[in-house]
C-alpha positions in Angstrom: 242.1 158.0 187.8 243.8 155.2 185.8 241.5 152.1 184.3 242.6 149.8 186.7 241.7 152.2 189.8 238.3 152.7 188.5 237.6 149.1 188.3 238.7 148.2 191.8 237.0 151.2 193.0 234.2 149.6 191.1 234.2 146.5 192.6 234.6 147.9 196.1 231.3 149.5 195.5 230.1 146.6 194.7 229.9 146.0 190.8 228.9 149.4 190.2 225.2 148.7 189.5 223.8 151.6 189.9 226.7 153.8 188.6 226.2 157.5 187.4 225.8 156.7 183.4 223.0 154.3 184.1 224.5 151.2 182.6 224.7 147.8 184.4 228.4 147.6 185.2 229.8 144.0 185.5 233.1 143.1 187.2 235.0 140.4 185.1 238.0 138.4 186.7 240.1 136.4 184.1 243.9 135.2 185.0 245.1 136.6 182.1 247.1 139.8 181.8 250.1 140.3 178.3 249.2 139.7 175.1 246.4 137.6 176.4 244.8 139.8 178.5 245.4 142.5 175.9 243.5 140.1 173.4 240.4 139.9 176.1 240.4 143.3 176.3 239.5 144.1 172.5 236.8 141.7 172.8 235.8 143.3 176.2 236.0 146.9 174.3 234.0 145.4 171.7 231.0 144.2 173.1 230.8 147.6 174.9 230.4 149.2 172.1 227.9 147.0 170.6 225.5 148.0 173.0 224.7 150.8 175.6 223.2 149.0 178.6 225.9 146.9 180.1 229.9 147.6 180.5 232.2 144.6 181.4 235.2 145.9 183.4 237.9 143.6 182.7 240.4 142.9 185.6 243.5 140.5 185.4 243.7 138.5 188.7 246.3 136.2 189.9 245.7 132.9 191.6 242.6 133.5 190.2 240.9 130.2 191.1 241.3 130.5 194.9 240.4 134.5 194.7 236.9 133.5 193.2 236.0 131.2 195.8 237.5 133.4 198.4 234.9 136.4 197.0 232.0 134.2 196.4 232.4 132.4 200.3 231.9 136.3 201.1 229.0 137.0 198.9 231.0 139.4 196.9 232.0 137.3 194.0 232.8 138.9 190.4 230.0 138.5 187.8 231.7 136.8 185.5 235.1 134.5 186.1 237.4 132.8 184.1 238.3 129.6 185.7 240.8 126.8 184.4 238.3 123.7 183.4 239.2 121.6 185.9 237.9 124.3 188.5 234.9 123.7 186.7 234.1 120.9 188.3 235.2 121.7 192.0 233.5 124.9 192.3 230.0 122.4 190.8 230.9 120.5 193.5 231.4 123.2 195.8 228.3 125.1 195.1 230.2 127.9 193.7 228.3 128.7 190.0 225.2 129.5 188.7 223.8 126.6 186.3 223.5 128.8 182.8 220.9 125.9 181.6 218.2 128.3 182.2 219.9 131.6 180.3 220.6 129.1 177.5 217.0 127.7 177.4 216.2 132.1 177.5 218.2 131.7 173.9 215.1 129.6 172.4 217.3 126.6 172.4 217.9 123.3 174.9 221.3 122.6 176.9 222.3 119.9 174.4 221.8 122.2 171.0 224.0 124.9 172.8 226.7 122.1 173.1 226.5 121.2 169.5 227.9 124.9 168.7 231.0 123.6 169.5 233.4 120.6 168.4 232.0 117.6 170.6 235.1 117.8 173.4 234.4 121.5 173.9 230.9 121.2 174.3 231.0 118.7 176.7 233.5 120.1 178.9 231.5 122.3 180.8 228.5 119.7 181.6 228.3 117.9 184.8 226.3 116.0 186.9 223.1 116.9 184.5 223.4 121.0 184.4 226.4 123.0 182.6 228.3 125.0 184.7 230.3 127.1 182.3 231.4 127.4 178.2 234.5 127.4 177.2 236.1 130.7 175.8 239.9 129.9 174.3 240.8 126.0 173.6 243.5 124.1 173.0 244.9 121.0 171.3 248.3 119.2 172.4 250.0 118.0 169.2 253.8 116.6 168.6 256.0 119.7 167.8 259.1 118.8 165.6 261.9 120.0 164.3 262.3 119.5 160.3 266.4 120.9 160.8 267.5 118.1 163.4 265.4 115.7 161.3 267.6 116.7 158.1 271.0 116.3 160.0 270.1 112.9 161.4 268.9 111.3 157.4 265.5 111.4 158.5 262.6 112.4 156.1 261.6 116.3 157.6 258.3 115.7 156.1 257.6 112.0 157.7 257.1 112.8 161.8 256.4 109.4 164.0 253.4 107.6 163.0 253.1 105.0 166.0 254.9 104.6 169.2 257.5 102.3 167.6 258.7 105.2 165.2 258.6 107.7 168.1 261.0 105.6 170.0 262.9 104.5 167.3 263.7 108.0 165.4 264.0 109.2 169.3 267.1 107.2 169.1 268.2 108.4 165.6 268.1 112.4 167.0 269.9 111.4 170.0 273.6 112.4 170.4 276.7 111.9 172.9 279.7 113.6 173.2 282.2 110.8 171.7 284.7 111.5 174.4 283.0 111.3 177.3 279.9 110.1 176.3 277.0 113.1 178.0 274.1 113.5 176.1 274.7 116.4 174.0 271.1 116.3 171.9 267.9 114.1 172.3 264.8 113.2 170.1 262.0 112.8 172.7 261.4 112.9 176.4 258.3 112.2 178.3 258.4 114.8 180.3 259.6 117.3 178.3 257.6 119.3 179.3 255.6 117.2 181.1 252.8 119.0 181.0 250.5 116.8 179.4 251.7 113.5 181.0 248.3 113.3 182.7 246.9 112.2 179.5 249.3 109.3 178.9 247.6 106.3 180.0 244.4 107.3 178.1 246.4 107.7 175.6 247.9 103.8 176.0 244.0 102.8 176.0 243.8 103.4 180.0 241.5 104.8 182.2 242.0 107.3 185.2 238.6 106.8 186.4 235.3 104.9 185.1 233.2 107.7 186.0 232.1 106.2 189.7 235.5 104.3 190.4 239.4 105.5 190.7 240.9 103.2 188.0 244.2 104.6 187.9 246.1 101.8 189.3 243.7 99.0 188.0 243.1 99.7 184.0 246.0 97.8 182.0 247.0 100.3 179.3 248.0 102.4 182.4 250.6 100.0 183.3 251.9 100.0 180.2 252.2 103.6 180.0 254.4 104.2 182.8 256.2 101.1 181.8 256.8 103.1 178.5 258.1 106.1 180.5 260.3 104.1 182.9 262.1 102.7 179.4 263.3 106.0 178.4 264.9 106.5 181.6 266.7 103.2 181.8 267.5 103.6 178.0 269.4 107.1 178.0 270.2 106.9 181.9 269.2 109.0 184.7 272.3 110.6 185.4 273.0 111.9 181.8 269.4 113.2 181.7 269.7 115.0 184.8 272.5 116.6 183.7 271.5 117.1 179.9 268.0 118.8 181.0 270.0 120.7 183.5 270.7 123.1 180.9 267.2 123.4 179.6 266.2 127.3 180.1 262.7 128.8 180.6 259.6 128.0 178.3 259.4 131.4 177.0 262.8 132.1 176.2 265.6 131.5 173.1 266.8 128.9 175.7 263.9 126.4 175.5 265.1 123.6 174.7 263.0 122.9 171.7 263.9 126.3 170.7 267.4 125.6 171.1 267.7 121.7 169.0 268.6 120.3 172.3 265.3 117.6 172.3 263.7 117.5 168.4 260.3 116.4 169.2 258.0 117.6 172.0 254.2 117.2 173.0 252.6 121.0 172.9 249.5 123.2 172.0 248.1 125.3 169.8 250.1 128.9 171.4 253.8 127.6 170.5 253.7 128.7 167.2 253.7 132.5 168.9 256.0 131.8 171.0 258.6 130.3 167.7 257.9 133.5 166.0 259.3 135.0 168.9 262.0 133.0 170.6 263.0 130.5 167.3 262.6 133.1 164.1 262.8 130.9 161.1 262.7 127.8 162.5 261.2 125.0 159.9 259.0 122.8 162.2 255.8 120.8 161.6 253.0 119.9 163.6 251.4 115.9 163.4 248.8 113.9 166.0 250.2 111.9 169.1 251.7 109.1 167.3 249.5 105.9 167.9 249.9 103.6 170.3 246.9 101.1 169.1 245.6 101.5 165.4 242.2 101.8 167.2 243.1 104.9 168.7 244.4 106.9 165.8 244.0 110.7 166.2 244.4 110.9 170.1 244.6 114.6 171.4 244.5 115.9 174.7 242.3 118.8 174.7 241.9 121.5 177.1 239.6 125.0 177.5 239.5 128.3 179.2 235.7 128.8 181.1 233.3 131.2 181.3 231.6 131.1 184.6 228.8 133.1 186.7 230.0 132.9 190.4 226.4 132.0 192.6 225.8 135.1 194.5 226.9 137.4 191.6 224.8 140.9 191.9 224.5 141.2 187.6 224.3 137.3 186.5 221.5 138.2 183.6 224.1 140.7 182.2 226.9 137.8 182.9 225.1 135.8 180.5 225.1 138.6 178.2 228.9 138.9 177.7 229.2 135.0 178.1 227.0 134.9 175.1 228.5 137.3 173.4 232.2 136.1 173.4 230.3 132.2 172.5 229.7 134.2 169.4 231.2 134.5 165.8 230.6 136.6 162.7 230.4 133.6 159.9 230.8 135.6 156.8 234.2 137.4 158.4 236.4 137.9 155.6 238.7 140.7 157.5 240.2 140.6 161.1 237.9 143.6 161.4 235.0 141.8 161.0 236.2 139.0 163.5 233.5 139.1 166.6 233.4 137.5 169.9 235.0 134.1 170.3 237.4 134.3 166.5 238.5 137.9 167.9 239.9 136.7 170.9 240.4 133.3 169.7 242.9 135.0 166.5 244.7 137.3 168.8 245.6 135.0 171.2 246.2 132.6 168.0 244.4 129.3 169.0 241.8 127.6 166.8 238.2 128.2 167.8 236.0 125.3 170.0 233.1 126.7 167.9 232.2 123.8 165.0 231.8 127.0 162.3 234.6 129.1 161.4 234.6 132.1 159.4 236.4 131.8 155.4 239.1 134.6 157.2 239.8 132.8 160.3 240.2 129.4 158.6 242.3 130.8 155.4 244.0 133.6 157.7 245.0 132.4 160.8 248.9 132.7 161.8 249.1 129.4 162.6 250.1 127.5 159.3 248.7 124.2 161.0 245.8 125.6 162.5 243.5 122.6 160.3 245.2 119.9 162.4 244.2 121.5 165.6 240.2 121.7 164.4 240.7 118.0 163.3 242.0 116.7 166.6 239.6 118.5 168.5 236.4 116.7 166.4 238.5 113.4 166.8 236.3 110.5 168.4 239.5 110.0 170.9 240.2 113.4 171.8 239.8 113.5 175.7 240.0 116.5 178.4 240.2 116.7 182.2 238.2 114.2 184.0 234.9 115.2 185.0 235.8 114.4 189.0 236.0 117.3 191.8 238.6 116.0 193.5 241.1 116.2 189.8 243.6 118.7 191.4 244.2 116.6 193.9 244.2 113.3 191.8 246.4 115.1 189.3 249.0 115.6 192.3 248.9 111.9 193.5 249.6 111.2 189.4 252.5 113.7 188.8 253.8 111.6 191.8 253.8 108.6 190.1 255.4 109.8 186.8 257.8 111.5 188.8 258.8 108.7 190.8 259.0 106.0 187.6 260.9 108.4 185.4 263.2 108.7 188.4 263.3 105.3 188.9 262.2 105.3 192.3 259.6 102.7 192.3 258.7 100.2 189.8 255.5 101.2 187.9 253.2 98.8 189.3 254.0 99.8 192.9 253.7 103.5 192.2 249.9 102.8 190.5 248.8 100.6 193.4 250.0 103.3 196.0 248.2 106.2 194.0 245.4 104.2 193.3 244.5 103.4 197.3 245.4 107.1 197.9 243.0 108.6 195.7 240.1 106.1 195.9 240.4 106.6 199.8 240.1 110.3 198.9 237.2 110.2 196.0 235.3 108.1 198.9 235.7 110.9 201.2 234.5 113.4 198.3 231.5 111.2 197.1 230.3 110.9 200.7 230.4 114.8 201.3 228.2 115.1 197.9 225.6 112.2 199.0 225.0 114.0 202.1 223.8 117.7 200.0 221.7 115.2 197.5 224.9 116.0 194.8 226.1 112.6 193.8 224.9 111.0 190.6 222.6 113.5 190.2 220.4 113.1 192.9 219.5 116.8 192.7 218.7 119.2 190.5 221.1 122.4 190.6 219.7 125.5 191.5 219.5 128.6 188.7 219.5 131.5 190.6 222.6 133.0 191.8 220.2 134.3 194.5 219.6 130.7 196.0 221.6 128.3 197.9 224.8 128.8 199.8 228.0 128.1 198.4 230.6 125.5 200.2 228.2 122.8 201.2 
């Protein structure tokens, strides 16, 4: 029987408690599978050997997020899932995890010293509405990317990347080229949405708000205006057309034909894993990694953050030996001086090559870790304006309604201010909705306490 069939089989039976070798067997769903997965694995492996009473069986699960609440709506959840953080916060809302507040106070410590572990945006990412839901496993930082070649060939300094806004835009111009015939964009500096993928933290970034904690203030807070203002200028600066047929070309992420890969655009917003993916797709490309340029002195070192989470599904048949592993992979060895000696959260943190959301690193993981800016990505992530998904339920759905309106400014569609006003009545209409269904089960601000037992309570209330 392969690995995989045993761990289904294990499953169907229902976590495979009281399996033949006497060891508490806990099912573990995580929406990784490659390299990543591989990496999860060691760790997996490794707190099974570090003990003989519990064995995590690791299984890759697409569509993950949906499949948990699926299996927990029908009381057979997994014992331990890893959710996106902004699933966090839905399944909260939803009724879906086991508060760990009481495993953590079984540690000898409070909620609040456990969060101190880790650099302040990690630790609060998995707190809400007074309990913590879940931890985070492996973070991430979004830093500007760029290319030290195309700097070179356009007289720029390949050491100096954009400080403020003003130098992004204006050495944006400088690594911008035509074709002198017929005058297509044949190279660009910077794009907005190139990828795109962080364009949610924009207006935060402008010294807007998406939401004050108890109102929708997407379409209200002024820097948010002026960020999609900022965005619409790009697009009437280079023109639509020529950028729709310039990014036409652009191939997949993971390929030699992404276009940062490829010096088509020489400066890009991305995270902490694109250094793997350079060493694979861009061999010997000379690149350097800075902050988001500022936008306001006052908001220096801005970073958009981001976590994997550890979660206990409620209804899970093994959520004491959940909390085991969750613990475990919260973990490090400090004195590591070897990859061997890596444990827990470095040794998947190393393999999958992102920096750590634990405050403490050991000497090898700081003075050994392949990513040759891996300091700027701890930095960021202690920043006083680092930020990370909204604490809201309803953020999936918000983020959709904001995609829309980046979408339809870059595009030109709609003038900036129209686009926020519409988004803003659509998802204040729906937050009301939301915030009602939560006042109702005693949920909103806090008006209950969370239940500890994944025993008690119903999910989906």
């Amino acid at each position: 029987m392969s690995r995989i069939s045993a761990v289904l089989l294990c499953l169907l039976l229902g976590g495979c408690g009281g399996a033949p070798d006497g060891k508490v067997h806990v099912s573990y769903w995580e929406k990784w599978t490659g390299a990543e997965g591989e990496a999860m694995q060691k760790v997996v492996d490794q707190f099974n050997r570090r003990q003989d009473k519990i064995v995590v069986e690791y299984l890759g699960i697409s569509d993950l997020a949906r499949k948990t609440l699926i299996a927990t709506a029908g009381g057979d959840p997994p014992d331990v899932a890893g959710i996106w953080l902004a699933n966090t916060y839905t399944f909260a809302d939803l009724n879906a995890l086991v508060p760990l507040d009481d495993f953590i106070r079984g540690e000898g410590t409070t909620p609040e010293k456990w969060a101190e572990r880790y650099d302040p945006v990690y630790g609060d990412m998995g707190v809400y509405r007074g309990a913590t839901w879940a931890v985070p496993s492996t973070p991430s930082v979004a830093v500007l990317y760029w290319n030290k070649a195309m700097f070179r060939a356009a007289g720029l300094d390949p050491e100096h990347p954009p400080r403020t806004l003003a130098e992004l835009d204006d050495m944006a111009e400088k690594l911008t080229k035509r074709d002198p015939q017929t005058g297509d964009i044949t190279q660009l500096g910077f794009l907005p949405q190139e990828p795109g993928w962080f364009a949610w933290a924009f207006p935060q970034w402008f010294g807007g708000r998406l939401w004050d904690g108890q109102e929708i203030t997407i379409g209200t807070a002024p820097g948010n205006l002026e960020c999609y203002q900022w965005v619409q200028k790009y697009t009437e600066k280079y023109g639509l057309e020529p950028i729709k047929a310039f990014t036409s070309g652009f191939g997949n992420f993971a390929s030699p034909q992404n276009p940062f890969f490829s010096a088509q655009i020489a400066m890009v917003f991305q995270g902490v894993w694109l250094n793997n993916y350079i060493r694979q797709f861009a061999p010997g490309m000379e690149y350097g990694c800075a902050p988001w340029p500022a936008v306001k002195p006052e908001l220096a070192d801005f970073a958009d953050a981001e976590a994997d989470m550890l979660a206990i599904p409620r209804g899970a048949k093994h959520p004491k030996e959940a909390w085991e592993f969750i613990k475990f992979v919260s973990s490090l060895n400090p004195q590591a001086r070897s990859q061997k000696e890596l444990l827990g959260m470095e040794l998947l943190c190393f393999l999958q090559e992102k920096n750590s959301p634990l405050r403490q690193w050991s000497p090898f993981f700081e003075q050994h870790h392949p990513h040759p800016y891996i300091e700027l990505f701890r930095r960021l992530a202690q920043s006083p304006h680092a930020v990370h998904t909204p604490k809201i339920g309803i953020w999936e759905e918000f983020a959709s309604e904001q995609g829309e309106v980046f979408e339809k400014v870059r595009l030109l569609m709609e003038p900036p201010a129209a686009a926020l006003a519409f988004c803003q009545g659509r998802v204040a209409e729906r937050w009301a909705e939301h915030r009602r269904s939560l006042a109702r089960h005693g949920l909103y601000a806090g008006t209950a306490a969370p239940q500890s037992s994944a025993a008690e309570g119903h999910p989906f209330p």
